[in-house]
NUMIMAR-732102 format. One record per residue: residue in one letter; x, z, y of N, C-alpha, C, O, CB in turn. Coordinates in steps of 0.02 Angstrom, whole numbers, plus 50000, padded with zeros to 5 digits. Each point is the difference from the previous one (the first is absolute). Glycine has a CB too. Layout:
BEGIN
+---------+-------+-------+-------+-------+-------+-------+-------+-------+-------+-------+-------+-------+-------+-------+-------+
| residuo |  n_xx |  n_zz |  n_yy | ca_xx | ca_zz | ca_yy |  c_xx |  c_zz |  c_yy |  o_xx |  o_zz |  o_yy | cb_xx | cb_zz | cb_yy |
+---------+-------+-------+-------+-------+-------+-------+-------+-------+-------+-------+-------+-------+-------+-------+-------+
|       A |     X |     Z |     Y |     X |     Z |     Y |     X |     Z |     Y |     X |     Z |     Y |     X |     Z |     Y |
...
+---------+-------+-------+-------+-------+-------+-------+-------+-------+-------+-------+-------+-------+-------+-------+-------+
This chain:
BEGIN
+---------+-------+-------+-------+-------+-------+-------+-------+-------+-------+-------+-------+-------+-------+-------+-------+
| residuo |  n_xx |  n_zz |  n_yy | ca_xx | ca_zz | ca_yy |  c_xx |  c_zz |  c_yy |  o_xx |  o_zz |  o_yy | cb_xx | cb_zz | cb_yy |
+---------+-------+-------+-------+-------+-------+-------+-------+-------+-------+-------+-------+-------+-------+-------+-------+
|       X | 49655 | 50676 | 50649 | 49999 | 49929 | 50015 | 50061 | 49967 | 49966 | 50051 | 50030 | 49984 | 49889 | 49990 | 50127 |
|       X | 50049 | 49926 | 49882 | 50062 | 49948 | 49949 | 49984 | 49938 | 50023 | 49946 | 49977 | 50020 | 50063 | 50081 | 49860 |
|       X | 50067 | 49911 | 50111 | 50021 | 49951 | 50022 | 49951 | 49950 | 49983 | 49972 | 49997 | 49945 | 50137 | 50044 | 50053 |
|       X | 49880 | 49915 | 50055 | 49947 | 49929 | 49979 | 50059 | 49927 | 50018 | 50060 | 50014 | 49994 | 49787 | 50055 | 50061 |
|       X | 50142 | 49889 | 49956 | 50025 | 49926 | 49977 | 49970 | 49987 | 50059 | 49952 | 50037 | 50013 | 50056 | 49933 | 49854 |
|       X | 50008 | 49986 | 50174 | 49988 | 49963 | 50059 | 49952 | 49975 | 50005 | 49970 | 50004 | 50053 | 50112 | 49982 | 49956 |
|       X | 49891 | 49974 | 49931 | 49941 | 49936 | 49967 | 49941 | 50077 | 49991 | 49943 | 49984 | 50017 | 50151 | 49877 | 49882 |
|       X | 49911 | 50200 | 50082 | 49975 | 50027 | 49988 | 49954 | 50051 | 50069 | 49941 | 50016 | 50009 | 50145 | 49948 | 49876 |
|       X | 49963 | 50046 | 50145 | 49982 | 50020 | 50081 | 49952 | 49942 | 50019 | 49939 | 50003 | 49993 | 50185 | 50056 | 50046 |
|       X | 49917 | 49876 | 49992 | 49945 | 49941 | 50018 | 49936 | 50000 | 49963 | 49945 | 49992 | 50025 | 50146 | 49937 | 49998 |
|       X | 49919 | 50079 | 49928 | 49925 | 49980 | 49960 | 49968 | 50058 | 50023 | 49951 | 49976 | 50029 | 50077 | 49958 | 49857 |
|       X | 49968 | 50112 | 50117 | 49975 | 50065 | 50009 | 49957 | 50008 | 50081 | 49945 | 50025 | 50015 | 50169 | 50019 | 49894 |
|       X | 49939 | 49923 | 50131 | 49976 | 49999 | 50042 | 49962 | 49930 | 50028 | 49954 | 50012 | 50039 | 50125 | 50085 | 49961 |
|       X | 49930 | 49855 | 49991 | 49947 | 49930 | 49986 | 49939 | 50034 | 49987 | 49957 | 50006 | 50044 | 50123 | 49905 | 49897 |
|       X | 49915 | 50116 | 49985 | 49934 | 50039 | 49972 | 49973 | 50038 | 50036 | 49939 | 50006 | 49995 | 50093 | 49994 | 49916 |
|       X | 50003 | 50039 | 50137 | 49968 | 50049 | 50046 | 49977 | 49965 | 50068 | 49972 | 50027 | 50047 | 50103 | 50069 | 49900 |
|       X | 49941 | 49845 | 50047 | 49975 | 49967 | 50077 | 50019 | 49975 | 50047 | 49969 | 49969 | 50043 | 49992 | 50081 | 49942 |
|       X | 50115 | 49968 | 50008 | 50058 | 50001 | 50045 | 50025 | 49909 | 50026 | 49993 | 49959 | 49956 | 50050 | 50178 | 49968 |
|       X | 49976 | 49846 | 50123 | 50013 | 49923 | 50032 | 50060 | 49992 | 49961 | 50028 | 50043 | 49965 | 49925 | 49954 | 50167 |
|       X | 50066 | 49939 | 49878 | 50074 | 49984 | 49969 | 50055 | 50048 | 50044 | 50045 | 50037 | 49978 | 49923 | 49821 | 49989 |
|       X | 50008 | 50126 | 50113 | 50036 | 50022 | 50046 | 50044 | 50084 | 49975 | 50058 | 50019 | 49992 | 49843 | 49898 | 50096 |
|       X | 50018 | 50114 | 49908 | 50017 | 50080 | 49977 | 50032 | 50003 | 49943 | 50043 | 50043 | 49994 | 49867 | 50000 | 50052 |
|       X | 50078 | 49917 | 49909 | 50042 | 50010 | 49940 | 50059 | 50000 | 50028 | 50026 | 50053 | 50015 | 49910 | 49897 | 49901 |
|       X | 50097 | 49987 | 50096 | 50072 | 49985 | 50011 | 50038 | 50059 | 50031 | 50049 | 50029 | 49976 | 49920 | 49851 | 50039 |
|       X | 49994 | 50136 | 50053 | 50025 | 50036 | 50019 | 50011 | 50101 | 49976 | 50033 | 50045 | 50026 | 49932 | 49829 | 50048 |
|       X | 49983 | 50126 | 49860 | 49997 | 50070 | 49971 | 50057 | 49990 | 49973 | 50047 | 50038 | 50015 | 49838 | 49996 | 49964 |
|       X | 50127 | 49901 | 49966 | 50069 | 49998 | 49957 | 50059 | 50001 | 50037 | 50049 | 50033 | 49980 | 49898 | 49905 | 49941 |
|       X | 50055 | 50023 | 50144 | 50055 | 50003 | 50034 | 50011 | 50074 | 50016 | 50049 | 50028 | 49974 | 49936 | 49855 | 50068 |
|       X | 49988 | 50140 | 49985 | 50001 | 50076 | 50003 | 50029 | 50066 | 49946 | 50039 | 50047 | 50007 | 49867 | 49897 | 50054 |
|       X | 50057 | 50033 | 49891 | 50011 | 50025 | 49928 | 50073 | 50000 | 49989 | 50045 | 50042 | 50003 | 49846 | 49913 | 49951 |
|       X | 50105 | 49966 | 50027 | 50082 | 49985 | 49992 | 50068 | 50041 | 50054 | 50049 | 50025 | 49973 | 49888 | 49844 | 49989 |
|       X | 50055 | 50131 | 50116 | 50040 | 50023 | 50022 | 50004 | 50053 | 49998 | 50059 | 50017 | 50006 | 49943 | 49916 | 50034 |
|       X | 49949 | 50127 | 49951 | 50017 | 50095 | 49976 | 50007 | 49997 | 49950 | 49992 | 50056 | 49976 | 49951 | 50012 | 50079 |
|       X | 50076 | 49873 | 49883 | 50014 | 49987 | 49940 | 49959 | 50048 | 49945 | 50020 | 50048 | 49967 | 50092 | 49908 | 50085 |
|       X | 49831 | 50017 | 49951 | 49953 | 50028 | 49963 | 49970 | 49959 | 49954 | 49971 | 50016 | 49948 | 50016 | 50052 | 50134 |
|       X | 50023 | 49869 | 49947 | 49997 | 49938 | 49946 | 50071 | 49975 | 49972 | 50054 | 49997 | 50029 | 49839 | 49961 | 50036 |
|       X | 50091 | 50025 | 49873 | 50072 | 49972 | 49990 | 49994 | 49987 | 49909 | 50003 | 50039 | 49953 | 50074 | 50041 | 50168 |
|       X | 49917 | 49867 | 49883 | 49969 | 49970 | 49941 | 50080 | 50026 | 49947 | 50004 | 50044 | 49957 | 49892 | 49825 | 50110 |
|       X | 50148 | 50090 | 49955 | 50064 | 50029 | 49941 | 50004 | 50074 | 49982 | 50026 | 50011 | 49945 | 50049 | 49903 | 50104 |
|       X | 49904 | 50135 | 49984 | 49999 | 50082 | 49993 | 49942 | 50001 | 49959 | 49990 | 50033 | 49949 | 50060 | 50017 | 50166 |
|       X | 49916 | 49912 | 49912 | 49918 | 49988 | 49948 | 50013 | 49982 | 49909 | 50000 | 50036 | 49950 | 49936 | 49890 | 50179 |
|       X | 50074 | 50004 | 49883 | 50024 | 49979 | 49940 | 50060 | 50054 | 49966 | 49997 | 50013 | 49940 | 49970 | 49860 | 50107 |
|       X | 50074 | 50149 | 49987 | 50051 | 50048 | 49953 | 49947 | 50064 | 49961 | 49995 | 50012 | 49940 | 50128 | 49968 | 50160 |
|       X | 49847 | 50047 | 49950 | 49974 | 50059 | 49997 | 49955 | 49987 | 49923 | 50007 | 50036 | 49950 | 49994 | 49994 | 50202 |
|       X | 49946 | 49901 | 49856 | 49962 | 49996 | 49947 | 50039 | 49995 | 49922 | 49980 | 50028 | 49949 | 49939 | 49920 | 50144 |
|       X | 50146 | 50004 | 49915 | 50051 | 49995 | 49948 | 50016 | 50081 | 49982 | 49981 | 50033 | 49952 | 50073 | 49841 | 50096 |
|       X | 49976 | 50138 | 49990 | 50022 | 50117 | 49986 | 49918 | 50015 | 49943 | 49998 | 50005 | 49938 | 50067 | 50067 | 50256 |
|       X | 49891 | 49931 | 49845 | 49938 | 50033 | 49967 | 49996 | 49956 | 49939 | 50009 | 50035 | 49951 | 49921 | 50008 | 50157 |
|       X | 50061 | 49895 | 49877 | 49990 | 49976 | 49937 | 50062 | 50002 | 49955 | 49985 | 50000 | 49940 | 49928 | 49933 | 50112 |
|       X | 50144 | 50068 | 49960 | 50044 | 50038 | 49965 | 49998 | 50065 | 49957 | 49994 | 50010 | 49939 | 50042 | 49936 | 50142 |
|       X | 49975 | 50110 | 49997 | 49962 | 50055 | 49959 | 49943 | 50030 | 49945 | 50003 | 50051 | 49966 | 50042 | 49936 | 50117 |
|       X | 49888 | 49948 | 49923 | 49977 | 50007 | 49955 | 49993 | 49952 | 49943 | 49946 | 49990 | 49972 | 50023 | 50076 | 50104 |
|       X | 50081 | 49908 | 49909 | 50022 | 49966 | 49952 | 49966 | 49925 | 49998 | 49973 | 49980 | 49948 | 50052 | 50135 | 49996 |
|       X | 49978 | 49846 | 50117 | 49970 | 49952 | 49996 | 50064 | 49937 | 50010 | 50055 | 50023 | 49985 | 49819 | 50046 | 50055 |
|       X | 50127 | 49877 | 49978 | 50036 | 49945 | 49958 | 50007 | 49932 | 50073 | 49944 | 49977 | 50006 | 49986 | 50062 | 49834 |
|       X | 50075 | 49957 | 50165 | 50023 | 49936 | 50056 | 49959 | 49968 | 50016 | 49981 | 49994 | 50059 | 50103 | 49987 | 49908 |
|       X | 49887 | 49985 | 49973 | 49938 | 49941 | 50015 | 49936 | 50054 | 50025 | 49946 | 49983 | 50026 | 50090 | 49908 | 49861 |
|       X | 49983 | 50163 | 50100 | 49917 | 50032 | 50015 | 50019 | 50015 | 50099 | 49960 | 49994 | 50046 | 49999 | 50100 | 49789 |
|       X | 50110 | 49925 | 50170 | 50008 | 50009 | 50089 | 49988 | 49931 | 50018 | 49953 | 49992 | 50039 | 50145 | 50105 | 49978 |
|       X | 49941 | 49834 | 49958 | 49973 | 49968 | 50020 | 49937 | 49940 | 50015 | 49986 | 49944 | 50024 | 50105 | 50121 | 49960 |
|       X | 49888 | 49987 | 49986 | 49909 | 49976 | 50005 | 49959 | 50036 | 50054 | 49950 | 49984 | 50032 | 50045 | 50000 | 49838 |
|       X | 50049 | 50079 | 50126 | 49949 | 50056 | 50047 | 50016 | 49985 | 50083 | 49972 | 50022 | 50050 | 50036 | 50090 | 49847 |
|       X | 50061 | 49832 | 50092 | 50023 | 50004 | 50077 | 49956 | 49926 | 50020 | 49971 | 49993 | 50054 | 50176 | 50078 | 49941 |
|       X | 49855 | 49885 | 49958 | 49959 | 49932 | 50031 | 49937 | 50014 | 50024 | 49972 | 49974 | 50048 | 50079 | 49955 | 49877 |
|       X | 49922 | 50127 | 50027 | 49930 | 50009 | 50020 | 50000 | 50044 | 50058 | 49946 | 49991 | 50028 | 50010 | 49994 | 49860 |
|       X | 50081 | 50059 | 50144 | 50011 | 50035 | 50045 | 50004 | 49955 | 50084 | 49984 | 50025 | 50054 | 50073 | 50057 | 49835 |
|       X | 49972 | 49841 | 50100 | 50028 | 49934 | 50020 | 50068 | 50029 | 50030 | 50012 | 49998 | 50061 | 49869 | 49927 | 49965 |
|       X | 50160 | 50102 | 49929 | 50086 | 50007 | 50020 | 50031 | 49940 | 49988 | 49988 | 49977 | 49944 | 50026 | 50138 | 50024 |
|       X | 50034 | 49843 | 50078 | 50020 | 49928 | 49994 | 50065 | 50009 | 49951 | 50044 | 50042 | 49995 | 49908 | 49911 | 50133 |
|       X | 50037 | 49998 | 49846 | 50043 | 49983 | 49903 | 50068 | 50031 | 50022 | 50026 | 50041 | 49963 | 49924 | 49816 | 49976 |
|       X | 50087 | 50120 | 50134 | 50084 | 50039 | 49988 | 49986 | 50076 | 50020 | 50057 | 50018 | 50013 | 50032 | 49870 | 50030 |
|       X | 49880 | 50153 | 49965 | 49995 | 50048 | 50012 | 49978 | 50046 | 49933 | 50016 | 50054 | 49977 | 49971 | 49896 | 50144 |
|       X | 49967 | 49997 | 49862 | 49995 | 50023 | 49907 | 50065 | 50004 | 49970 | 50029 | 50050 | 49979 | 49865 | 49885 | 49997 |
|       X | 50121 | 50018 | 50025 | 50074 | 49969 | 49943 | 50041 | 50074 | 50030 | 50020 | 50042 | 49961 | 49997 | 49775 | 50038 |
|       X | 49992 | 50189 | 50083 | 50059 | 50048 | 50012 | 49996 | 50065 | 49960 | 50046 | 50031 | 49975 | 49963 | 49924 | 50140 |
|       X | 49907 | 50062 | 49883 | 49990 | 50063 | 49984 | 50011 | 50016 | 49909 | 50020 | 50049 | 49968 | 49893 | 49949 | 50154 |
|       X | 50060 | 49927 | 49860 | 50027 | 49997 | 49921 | 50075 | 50015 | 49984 | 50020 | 50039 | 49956 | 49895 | 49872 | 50032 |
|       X | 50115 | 50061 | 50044 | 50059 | 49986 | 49995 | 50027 | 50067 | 50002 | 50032 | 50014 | 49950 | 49964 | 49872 | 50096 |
|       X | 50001 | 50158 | 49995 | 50015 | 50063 | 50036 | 49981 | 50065 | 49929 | 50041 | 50042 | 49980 | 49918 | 49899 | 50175 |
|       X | 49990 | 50053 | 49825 | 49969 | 50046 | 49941 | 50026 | 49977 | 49938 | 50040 | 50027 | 49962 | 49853 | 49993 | 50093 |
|       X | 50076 | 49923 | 49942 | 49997 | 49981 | 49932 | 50069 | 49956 | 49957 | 49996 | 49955 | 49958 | 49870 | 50046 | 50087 |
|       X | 50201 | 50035 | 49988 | 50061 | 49974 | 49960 | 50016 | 50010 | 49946 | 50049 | 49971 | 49977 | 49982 | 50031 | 50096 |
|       X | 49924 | 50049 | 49886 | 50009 | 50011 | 49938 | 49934 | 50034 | 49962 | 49986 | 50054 | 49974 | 50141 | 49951 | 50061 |
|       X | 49841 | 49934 | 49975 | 49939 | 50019 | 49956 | 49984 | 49989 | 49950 | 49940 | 50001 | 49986 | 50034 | 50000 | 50076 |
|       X | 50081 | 49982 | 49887 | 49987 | 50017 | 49928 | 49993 | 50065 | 49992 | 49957 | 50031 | 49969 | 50097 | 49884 | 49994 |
|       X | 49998 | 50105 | 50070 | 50004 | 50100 | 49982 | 49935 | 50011 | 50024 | 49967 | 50022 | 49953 | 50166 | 50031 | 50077 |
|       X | 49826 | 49941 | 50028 | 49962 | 50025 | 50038 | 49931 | 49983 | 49934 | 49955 | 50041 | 49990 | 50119 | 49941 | 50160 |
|       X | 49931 | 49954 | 49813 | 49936 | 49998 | 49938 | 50026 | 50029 | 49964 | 49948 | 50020 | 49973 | 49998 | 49890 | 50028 |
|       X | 50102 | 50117 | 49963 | 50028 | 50042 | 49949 | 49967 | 50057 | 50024 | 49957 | 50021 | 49961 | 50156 | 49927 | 50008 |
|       X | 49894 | 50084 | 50087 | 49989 | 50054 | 50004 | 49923 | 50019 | 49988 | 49978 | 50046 | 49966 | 50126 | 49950 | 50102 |
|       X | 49851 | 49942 | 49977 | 49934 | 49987 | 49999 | 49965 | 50017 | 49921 | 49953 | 50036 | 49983 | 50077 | 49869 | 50120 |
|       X | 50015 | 50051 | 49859 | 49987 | 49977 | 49915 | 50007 | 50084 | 49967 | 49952 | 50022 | 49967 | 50122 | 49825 | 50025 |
|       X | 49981 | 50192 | 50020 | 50009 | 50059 | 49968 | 49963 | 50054 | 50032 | 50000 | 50052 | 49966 | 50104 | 49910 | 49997 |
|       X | 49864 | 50043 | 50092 | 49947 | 50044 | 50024 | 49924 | 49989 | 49957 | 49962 | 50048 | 49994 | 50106 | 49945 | 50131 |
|       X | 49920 | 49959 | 49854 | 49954 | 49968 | 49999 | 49998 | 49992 | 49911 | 49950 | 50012 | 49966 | 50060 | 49936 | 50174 |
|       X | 50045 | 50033 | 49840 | 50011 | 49989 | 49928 | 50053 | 50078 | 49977 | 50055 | 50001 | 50028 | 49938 | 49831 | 49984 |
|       X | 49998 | 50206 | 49959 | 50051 | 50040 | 49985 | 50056 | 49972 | 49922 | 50057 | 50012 | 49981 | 49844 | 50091 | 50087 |
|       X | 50065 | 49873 | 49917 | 50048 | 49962 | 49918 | 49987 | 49943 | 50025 | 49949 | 49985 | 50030 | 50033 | 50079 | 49849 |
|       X | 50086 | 49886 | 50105 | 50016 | 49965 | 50034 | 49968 | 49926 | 49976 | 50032 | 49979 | 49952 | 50066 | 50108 | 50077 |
|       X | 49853 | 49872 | 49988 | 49980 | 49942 | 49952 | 50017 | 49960 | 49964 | 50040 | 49958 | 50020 | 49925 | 50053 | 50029 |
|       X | 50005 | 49987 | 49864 | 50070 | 49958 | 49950 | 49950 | 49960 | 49970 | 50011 | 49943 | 49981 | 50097 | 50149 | 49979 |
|       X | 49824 | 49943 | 50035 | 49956 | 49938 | 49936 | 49978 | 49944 | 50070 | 50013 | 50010 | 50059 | 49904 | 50092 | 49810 |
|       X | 50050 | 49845 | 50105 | 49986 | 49941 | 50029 | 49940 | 50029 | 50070 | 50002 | 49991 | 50061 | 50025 | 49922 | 49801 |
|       X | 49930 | 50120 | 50101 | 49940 | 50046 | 50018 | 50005 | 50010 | 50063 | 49968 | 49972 | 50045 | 50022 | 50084 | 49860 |
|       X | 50071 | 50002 | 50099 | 50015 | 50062 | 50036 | 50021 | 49955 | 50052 | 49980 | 50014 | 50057 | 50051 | 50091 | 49860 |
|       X | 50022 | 49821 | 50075 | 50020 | 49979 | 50052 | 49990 | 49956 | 50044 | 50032 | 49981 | 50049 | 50010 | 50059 | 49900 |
|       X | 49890 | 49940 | 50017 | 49955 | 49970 | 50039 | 49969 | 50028 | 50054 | 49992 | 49972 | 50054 | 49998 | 49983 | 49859 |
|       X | 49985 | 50128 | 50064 | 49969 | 50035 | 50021 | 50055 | 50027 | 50078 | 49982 | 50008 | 50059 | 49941 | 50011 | 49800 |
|       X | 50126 | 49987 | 50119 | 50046 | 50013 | 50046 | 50028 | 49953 | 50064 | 50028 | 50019 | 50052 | 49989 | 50042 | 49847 |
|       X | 49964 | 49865 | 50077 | 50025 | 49939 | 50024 | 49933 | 50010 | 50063 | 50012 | 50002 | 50060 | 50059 | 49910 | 49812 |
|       X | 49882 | 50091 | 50109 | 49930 | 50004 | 50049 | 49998 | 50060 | 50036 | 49978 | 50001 | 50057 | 49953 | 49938 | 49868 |
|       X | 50090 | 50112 | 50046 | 50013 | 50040 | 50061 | 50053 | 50011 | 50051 | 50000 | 50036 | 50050 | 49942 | 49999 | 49882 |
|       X | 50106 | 49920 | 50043 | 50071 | 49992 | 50050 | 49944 | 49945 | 50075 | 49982 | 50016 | 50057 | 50170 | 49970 | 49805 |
|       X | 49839 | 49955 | 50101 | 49977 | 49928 | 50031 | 49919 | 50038 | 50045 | 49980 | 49975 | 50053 | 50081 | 49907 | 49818 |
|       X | 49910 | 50164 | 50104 | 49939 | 50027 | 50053 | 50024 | 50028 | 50033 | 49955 | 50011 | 50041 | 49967 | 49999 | 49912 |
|       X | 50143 | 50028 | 50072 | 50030 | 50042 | 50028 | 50053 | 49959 | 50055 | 50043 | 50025 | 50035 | 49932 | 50061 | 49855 |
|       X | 50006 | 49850 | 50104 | 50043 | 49953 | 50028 | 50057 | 49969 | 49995 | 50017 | 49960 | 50042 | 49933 | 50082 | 49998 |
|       X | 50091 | 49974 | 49900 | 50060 | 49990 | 50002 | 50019 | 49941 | 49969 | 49988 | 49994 | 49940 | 50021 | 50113 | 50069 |
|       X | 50022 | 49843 | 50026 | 50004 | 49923 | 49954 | 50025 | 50016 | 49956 | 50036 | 50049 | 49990 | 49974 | 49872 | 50074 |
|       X | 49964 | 50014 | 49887 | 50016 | 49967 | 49945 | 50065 | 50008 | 49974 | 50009 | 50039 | 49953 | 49915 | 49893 | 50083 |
|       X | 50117 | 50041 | 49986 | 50061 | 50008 | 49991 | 50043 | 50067 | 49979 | 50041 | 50003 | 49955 | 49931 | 49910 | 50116 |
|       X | 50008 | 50138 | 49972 | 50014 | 50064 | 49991 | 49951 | 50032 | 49951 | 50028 | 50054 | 49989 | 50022 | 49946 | 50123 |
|       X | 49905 | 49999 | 49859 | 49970 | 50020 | 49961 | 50020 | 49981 | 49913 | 50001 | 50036 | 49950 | 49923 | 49967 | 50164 |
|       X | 50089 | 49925 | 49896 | 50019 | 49984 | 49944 | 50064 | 49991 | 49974 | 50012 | 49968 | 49949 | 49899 | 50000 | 50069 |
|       X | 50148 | 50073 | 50033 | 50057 | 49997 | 49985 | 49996 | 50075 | 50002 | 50059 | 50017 | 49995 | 49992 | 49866 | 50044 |
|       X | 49911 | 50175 | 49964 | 49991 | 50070 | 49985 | 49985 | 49994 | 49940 | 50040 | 50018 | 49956 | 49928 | 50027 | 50141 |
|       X | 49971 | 49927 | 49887 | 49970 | 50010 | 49934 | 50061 | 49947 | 49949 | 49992 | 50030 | 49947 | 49851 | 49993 | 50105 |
|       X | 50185 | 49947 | 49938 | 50048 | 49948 | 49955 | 50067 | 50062 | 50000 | 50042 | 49999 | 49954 | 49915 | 49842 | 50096 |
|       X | 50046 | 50204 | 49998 | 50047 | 50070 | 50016 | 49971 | 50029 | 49917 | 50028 | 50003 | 49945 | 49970 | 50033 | 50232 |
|       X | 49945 | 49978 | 49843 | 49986 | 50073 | 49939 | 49989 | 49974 | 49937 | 49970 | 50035 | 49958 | 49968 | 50044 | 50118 |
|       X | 50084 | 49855 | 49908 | 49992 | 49956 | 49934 | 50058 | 50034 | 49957 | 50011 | 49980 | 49943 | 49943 | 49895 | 50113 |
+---------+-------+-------+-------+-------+-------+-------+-------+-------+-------+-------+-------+-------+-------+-------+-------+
């Protein structure tokens, strides 16, 4: 079993049939044997998309859609992602073994940084790097 998102429990149980009443009171519940807990949530998903070489904008897409509320996003961004140029460098050289120089290659490279989530910004101050 793995961590779910608060918005994610409720919905789950809405779908299954459940009153507002029961909801409230499952999450309240949840929350106090601390089994819910959206910031452990949001960190946890940031750790895993890290590890597999994914990029900021992609956690924070996966947390809105999850419905994790924006400062709890930002905390968890904030928390992982302090140095994620290195973290697309690393992405870029798993992925690219010679490093991209013709126009081609760094296009090709620019789209796989930006599908992988990682803003703009950081992508194109990596790739203007290997110029």
């Amino acid at each position: 079993m793995h961590d779910r998102s608060e918005q994610e429990i409720r919905s789950r149980l809405a779908a299954s049939g459940e009153s507002a009443t029961t909801i409230a009171a499952a999450v309240r519940r949840l929350r106090h044997f601390r089994y819910l807990d959206d910031r452990r949530f949001a960190l946890g998903v940031a750790e895993q998309a890290m590890r597999r070489g994914y990029g900021s904008e992609y956690v924070r897409a996966q947390l809105e859609h999850k419905g994790v509320a924006e400062p709890v996003i930002q905390q968890a961004l904030h928390a992982r992602f302090d140095n994620e140029a290195e973290l697309a460098r690393q992405a870029l050289a798993r992925h690219f073994p010679e490093e991209p120089r013709e126009a081609a290659e760094r296009a090709k490279a620019a789209r796989f940084l930006l599908r992988r989530g990682f803003p703009e910004v950081v992508v194109f101050a990596i790739l203007d790097e290997a110029c």
